[in-house]
N, C-alpha and C positions, 0 to 999 in steps of 0.2 A: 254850073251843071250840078243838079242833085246826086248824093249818091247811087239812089235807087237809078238814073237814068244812068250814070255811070257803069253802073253793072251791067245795063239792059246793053250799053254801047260795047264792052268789053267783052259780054257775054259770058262773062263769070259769075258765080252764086254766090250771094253774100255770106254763105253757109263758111268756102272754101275749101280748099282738096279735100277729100277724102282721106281719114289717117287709114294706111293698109299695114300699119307695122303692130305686128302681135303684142297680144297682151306682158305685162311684166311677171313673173313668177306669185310673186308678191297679189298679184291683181286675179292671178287666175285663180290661186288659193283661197281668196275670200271669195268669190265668185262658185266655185266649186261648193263650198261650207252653205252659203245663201241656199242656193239651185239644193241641197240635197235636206236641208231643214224644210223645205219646200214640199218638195216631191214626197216627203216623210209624212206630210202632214194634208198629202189629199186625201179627199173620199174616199173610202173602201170601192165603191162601184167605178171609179175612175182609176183606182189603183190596178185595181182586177180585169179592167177592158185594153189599160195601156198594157199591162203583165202579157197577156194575151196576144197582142200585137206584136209584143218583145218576140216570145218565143216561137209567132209565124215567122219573124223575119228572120231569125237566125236561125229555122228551120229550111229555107229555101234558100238562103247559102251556101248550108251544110249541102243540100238537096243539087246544089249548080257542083259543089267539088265534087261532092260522090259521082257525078255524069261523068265529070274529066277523070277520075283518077278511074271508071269503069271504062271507060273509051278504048276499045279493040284498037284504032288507027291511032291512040297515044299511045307513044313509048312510055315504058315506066318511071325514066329519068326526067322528063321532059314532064310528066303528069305530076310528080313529087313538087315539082320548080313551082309550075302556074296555078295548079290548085287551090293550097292556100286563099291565093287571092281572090279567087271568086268564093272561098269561103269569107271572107272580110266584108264582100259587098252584102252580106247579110245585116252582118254587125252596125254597117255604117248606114243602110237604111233605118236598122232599129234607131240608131242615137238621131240621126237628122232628123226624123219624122216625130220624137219624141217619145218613144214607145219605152217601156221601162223593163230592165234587164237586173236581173240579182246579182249578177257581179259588178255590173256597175255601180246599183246601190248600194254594194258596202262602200263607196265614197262617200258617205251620209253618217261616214263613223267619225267624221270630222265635229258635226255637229255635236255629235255625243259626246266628245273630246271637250269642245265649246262649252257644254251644259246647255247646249239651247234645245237639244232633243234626249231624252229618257232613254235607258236601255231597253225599257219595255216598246213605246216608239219604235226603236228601228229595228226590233227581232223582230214585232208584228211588221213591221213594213217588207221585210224580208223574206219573210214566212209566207206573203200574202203573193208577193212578185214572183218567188220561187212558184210556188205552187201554181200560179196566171202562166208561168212561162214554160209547165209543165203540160197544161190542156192544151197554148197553143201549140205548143208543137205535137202533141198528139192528134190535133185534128188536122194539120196540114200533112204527118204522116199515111193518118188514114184518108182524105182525100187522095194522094197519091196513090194507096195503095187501089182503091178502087175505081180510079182513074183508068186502070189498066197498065201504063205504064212501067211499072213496078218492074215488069218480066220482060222489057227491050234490054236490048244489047245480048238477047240468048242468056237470058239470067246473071249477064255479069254485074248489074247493077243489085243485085241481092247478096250476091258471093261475095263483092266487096265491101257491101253494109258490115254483112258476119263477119267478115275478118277486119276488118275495123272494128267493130264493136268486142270480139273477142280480143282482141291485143289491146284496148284500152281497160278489161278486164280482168287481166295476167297480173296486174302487178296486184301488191300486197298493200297493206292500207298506210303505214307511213310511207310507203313509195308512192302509193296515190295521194296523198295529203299533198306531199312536197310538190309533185310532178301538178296539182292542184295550184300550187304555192305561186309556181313559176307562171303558169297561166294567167292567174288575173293580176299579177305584180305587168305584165306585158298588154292586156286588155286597158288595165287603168292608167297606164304610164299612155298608152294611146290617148285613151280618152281626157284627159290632161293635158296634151299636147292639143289635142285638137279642141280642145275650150279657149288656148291661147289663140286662136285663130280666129279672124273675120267674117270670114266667108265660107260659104259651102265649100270653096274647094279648097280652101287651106283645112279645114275641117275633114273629109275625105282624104288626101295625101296624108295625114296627119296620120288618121287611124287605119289605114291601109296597110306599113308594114309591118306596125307591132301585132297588129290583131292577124295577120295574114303566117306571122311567126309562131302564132299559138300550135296550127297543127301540123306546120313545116317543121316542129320542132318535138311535135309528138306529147307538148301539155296539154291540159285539161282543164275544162271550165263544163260548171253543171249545164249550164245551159244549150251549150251544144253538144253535149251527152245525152241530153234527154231524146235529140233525134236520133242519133244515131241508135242509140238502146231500144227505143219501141219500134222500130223500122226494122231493125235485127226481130224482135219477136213477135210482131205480125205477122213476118212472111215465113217463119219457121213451120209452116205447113206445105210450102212446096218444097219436093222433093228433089232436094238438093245433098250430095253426100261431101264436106268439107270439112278437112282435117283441121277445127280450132284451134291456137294456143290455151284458149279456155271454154270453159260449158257458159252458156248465154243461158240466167236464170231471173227471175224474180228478186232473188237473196242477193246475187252477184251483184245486180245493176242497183239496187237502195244502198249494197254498201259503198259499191262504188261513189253512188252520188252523195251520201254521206259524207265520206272523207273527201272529197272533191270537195263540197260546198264548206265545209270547213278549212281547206287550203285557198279556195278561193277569199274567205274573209280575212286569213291571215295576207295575202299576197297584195289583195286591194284596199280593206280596210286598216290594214296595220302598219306595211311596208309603205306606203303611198298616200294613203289620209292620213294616218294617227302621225306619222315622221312628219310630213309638209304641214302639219300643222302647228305642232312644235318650234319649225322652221321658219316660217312663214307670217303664221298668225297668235301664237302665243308671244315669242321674243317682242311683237310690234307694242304689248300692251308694257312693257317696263322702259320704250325708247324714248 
């Protein structure tokens, strides 16, 4: 009997099982380095339309927690716990669909690290995604808001925008930097984890509870600042009277996100690309 008939009798693929066990540290590292020399180096118009899509989906995330944590029939205990996690399902749409997110791409500081991409490279590639992930979520903001929507739950959905968006305002800019720091060191640590993975759903699990930790934890990442920031000041025309921790400004929210995207590059690009590389793919070249 031939083998191909053999197979067809057994009903096995000459392929063989499927490997379903993750990648090795070592493997995700260079795969990580590749993927973000990659993505550094597309088109401006494909940079700026994935940027875009980044920051719908981590718009409607943010947009699914704000629902639960405004929910009259959630308790407050019970709302702080599950939240989070429908803020995550933002996140993990963005990275499955391919959609490009600026705390992500500081993993692309690997490259830099490498010499396979320029420092000028990845500030414009940054610069570019930030600013993409900053229209999309101002347009899924303002669709929302004139949706109508905006004003269910008897305005609780607005009141808890503002004080969210005021308390992540309060702090001071080395407290925002770090409190930045911790954020994308837990973003990228997901996303890392979940490269090690096969499948959409070891990829999903993967990035669920670090990313789900970000605002269970009260860190910061620019990009899901920017919804909450311009959602807080579109709807600062209805008359709402609420006792801020701080004033919701123009000045407040660039400095904010300022030191935020600069904790973000330390937390992701430095703590997580620049170490694992070191780790991973520098020591490999003297082995």
């Amino acid at each position: 009997m031939s083998e191909t008939n053999a197979n067809k009798t057994s009903g096995k693929s000459k392929t063989g099982p499927i490997d379903m066990e993750a990648y090795r540290p070592d493997m995700v590292a260079r795969h990580v380095m590749d993927v973000g020399v990659k993505k550094t180096r597309y088109p401006i118009y494909k940079t700026l339309t994935l940027g875009l899509m980044g920051g719908a989906f981590i718009s409607i995330g943010a947009l699914y927690e704000l629902f639960i944590m405004a929910h009259p029939e959630i308790d407050v205990g019970t709302a702080l716990i599950i939240a989070p996690f429908f803020y995550a399902v933002g996140y993990i749409m963005a990275f499955i669909s391919g959609a490009e997110i600026f705390t992500t791409n500081n993993l692309s500081a690997m490259g830099w690290a490498s010499g396979k991409l320029s420092l000028l490279e990845i500030s414009k590639n940054w610069s570019l995604v930030l600013l993409a992930n900053l229209f999309g979520a101002m347009f899924i903001v303002t669709l929302f808001y004139f949706s109508g929507l905006a004003n269910q739950l008897d305005n609780a959905f607005i009141e808890t925008a503002k004080t969210i968006s005021a308390r992540k305002l309060s702090f001071g800019p080395l407290e925002t930097m770090v409190i930045g720091i911790f954020g994308n060191l837990l973003i990228c640590a997901g996303l890392w984890i979940a490269m090690a993975g096969r499948t959409v759903t070891d990829k999903f699990i993967a990035l669920l509870v670090p990313v789900a930790a970000v605002p269970a934890l009260n860190f910061q990442h620019s990009t899901g600042n920017m919804f909450q920031f311009f959602f807080a000041l579109i709807t600062e025309v209805d008359d709402i009277d609420l006792e801020l921790p701080s004033e919701i400004t123009f000045w407040s929210i660039s400095s904010n996100l300022f030191f935020v995207s600069i904790g973000n590059i330390i937390g992701g690009g430095v703590m997580i690309a620049i170490i694992y590389y070191f780790v991973f793919i520098r020591e490999t070249r003297f082995d």
